[in-house]
C-alpha positions as CSV (number, residue, x, y, z in Angstrom):
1,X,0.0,0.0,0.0
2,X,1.5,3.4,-1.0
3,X,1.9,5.7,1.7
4,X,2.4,9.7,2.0
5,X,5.0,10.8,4.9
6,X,2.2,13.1,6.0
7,X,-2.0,13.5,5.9
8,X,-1.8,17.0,4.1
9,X,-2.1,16.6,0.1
10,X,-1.8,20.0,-1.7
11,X,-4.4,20.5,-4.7
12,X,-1.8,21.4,-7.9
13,X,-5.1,23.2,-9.5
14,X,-3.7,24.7,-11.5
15,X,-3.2,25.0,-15.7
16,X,0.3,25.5,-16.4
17,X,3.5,22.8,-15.3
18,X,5.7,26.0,-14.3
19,X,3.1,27.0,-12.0
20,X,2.6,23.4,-10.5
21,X,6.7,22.9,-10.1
22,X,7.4,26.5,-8.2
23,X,4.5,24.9,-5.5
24,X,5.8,21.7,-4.9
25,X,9.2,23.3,-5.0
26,X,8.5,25.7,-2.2
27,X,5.8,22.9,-0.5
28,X,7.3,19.4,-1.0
29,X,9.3,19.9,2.6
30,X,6.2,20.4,4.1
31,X,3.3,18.1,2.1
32,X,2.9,14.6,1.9
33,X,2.2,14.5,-1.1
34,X,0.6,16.9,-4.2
35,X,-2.7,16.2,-6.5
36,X,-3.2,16.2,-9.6
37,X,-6.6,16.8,-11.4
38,X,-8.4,17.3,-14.0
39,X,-7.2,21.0,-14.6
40,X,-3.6,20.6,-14.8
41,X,-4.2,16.9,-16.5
42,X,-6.2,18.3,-18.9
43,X,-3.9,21.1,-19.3
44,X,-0.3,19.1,-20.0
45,X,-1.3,15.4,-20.0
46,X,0.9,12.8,-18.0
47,X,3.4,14.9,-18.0
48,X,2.6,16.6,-14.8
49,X,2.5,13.1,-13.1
50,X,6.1,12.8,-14.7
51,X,7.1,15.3,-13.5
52,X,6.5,15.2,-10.1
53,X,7.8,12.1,-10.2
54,X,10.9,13.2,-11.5
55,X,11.4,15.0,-8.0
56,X,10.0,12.4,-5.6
57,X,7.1,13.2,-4.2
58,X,3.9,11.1,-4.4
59,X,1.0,11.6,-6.7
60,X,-2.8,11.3,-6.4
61,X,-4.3,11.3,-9.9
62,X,-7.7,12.7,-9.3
63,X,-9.3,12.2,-12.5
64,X,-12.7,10.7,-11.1
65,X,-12.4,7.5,-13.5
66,X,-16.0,6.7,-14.8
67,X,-17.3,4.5,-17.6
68,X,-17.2,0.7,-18.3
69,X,-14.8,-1.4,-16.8
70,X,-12.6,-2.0,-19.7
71,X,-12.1,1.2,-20.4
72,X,-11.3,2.2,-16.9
73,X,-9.0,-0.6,-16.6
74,X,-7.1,0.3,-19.0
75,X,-6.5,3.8,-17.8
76,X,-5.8,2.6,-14.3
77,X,-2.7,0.7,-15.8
78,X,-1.7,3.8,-17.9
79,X,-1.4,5.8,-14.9
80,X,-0.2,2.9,-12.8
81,X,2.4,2.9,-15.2
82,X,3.4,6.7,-15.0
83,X,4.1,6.0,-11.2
84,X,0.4,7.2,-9.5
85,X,0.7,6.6,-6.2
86,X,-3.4,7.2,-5.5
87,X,-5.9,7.1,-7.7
88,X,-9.6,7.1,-7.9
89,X,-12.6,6.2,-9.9
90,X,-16.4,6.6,-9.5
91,X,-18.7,4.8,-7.0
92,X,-21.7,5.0,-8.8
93,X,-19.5,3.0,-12.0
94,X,-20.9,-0.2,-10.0
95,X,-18.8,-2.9,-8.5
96,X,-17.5,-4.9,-11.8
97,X,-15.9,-1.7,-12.5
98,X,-14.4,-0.9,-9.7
99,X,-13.1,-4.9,-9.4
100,X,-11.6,-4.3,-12.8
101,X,-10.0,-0.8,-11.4
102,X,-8.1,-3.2,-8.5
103,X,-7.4,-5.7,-10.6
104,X,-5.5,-3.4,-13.7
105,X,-3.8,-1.4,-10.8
106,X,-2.4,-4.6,-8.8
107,X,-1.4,-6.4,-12.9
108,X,-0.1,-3.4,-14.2
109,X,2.3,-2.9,-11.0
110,X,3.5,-6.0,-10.8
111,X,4.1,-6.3,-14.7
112,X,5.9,-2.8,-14.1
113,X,7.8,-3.7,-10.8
114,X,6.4,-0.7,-9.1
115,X,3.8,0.2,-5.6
116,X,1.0,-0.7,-6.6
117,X,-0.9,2.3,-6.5
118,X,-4.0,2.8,-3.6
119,X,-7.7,3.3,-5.2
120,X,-10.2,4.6,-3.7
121,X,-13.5,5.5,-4.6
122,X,-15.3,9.0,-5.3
123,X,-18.9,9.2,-3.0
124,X,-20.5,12.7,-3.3
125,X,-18.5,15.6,-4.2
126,X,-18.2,18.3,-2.0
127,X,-19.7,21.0,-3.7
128,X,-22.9,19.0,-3.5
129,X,-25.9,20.1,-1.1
130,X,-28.6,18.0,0.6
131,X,-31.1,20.1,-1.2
132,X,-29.0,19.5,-4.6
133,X,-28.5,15.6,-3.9
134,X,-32.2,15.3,-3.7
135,X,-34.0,18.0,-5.8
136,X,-31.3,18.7,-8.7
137,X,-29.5,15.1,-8.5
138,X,-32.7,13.2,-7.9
139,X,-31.6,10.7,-5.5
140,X,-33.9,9.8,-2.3
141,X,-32.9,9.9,1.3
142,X,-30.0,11.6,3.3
143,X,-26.2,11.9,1.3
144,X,-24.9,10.5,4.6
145,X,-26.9,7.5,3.6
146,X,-25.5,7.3,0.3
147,X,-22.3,8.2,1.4
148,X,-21.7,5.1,3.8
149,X,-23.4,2.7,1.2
150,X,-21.3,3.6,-1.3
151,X,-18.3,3.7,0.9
152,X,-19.3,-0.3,1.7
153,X,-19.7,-1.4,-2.2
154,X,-16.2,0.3,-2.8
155,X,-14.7,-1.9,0.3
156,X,-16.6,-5.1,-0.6
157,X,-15.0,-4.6,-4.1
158,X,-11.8,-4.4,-2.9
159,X,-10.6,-0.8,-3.0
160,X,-8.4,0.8,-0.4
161,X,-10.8,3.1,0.4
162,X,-13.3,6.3,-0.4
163,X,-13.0,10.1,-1.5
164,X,-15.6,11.8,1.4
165,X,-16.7,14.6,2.6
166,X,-15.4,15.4,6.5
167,X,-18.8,15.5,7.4
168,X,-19.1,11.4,7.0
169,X,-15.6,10.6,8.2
170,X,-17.2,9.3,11.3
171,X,-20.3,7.1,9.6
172,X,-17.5,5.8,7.2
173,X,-15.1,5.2,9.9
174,X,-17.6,3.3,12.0
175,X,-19.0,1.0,8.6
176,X,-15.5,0.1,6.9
177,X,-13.3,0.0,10.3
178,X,-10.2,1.5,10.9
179,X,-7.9,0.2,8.2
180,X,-9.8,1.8,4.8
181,X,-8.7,5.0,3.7
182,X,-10.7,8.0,3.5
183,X,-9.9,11.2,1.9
184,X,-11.5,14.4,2.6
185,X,-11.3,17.2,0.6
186,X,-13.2,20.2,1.4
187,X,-10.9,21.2,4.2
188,X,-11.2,25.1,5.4
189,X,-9.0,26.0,8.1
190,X,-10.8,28.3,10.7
191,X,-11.5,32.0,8.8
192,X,-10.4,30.3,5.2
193,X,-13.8,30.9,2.8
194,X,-15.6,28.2,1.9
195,X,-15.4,28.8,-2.0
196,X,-17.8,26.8,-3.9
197,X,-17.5,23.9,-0.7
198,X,-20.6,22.9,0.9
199,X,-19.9,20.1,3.0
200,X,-16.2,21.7,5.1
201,X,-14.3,20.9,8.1
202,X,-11.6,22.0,9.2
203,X,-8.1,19.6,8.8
204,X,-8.4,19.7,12.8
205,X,-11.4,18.3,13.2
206,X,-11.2,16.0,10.3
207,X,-8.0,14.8,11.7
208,X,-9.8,13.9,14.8
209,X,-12.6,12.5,13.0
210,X,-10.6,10.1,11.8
211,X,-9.4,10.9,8.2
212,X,-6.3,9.3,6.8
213,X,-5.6,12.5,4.1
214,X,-6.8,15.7,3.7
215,X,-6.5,17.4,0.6
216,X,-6.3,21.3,0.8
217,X,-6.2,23.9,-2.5
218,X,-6.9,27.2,-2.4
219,X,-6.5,27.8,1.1
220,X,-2.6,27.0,-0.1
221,X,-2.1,27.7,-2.9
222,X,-4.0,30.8,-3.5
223,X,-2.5,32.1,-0.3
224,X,-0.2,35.2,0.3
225,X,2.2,33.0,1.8
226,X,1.9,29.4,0.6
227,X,4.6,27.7,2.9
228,X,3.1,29.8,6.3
229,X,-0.4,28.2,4.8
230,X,0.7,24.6,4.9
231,X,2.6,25.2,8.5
232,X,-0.1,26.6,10.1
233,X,-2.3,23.7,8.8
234,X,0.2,21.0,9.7
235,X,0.4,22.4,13.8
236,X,-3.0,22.6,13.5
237,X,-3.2,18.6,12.9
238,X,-0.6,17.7,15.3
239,X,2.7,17.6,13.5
């Protein structure tokens, strides 16, 4: 299982490779490791996962893999193969994809002589309301509901763990025990705005919750002093 040396992940969301290489360079000493998304993916392909690798610091891949199990197998071993060392895919793709997501990962690695990289399992995004999930969305019932169902399908298919809001770390914790990973995003640090986040915690709490990594953006990177941003966040967890 691939490990960070810390819980903080920094967001890279951002669209140009210059811009992603003067954060880690000024942020790698303090993170445990840096994601990359759609943005910057989009932006300069694998290379940004290259890249990074180039100067040693693990990578979570956040490209929210969705569509049928072939096709997400195969572009779990492509990134596999570029040296991910998270990754995740889509709950709602339904268990046979998310089997076929282990399975690539755990072939590619061992045909590549590498970590196998962890994958984990997208539930509700963040930006996502109650009143959204049920009137816009059209699902029935509570997210938390979903959340920890979801969180179970992605553990009974054999995943390492979930992508969650703070706000189920507990329910999740309690469902899937204490060795699955769950990542929080949505992480405000007391006075930080909220941004387009609906569902927040602060790393603190989520910390004590019981999270395993917390991935933090803006309240980083769009900082006035990146490096006093990541500090302040890392006392604020313990370490």
């Amino acid at each position: 299982m691939a490990l960070l040396k810390n819980p903080l992940i920094i967001a890279l969301d951002v669209s140009a490779l210059e811009e992603a290489e003067i954060l880690i360079d000024r942020l790698s000493p303090y993170a445990g490791g840096f994601k990359v998304g759609m943005q910057l993916y989009n932006s300069v392909g694998p290379e940004a996962v290259r890249r990074l690798r180039q100067k040693n610091v693990p990578v979570f891949v956040d490209l929210k893999l969705h569509d049928i199990p072939n096709t997400v197998a195969g572009a779990v071993s492509v990134l596999t193969r570029h040296g991910a060392a998270i990754l995740n895919v889509h709950a709602a793709g339904g268990v046979a994809m998310m089997q076929a997501a282990v399975k690539a990962a755990h072939g590619e690695a061992a045909r590549s002589a590498v970590e196998p990289p962890l994958v984990v399992a997208v539930t509700i995004l963040t930006s996502i309301s109650q009143d959204a999930f049920n009137q816009e969305i059209g699902f029935t019932g509570s997210i938390s509901e979903r959340v920890a169902k979801w969180a179970l399908l992605a553990k009974e298919a054999g995943l390492d763990g979930v992508v969650a809001s703070p706000l189920e770390i507990a329910l999740i914790r309690k469902a899937c025990g204490e060795d699955f990973v769950i990542i929080t995003p949505g992480m405000r640090p007391a006075g930080a705005a909220a941004d387009d986040q609906k569902r927040t915690m602060t790393p603190g709490e989520a910390v004590r919750q019981g999270a395993t990594y917390l991935v933090v953006g803006r309240p980083v990177t769009a900082a006035p002093d990146p490096v006093s941003a990541v500090k302040s966040i890392l006392e604020e967890i313990g370490l």
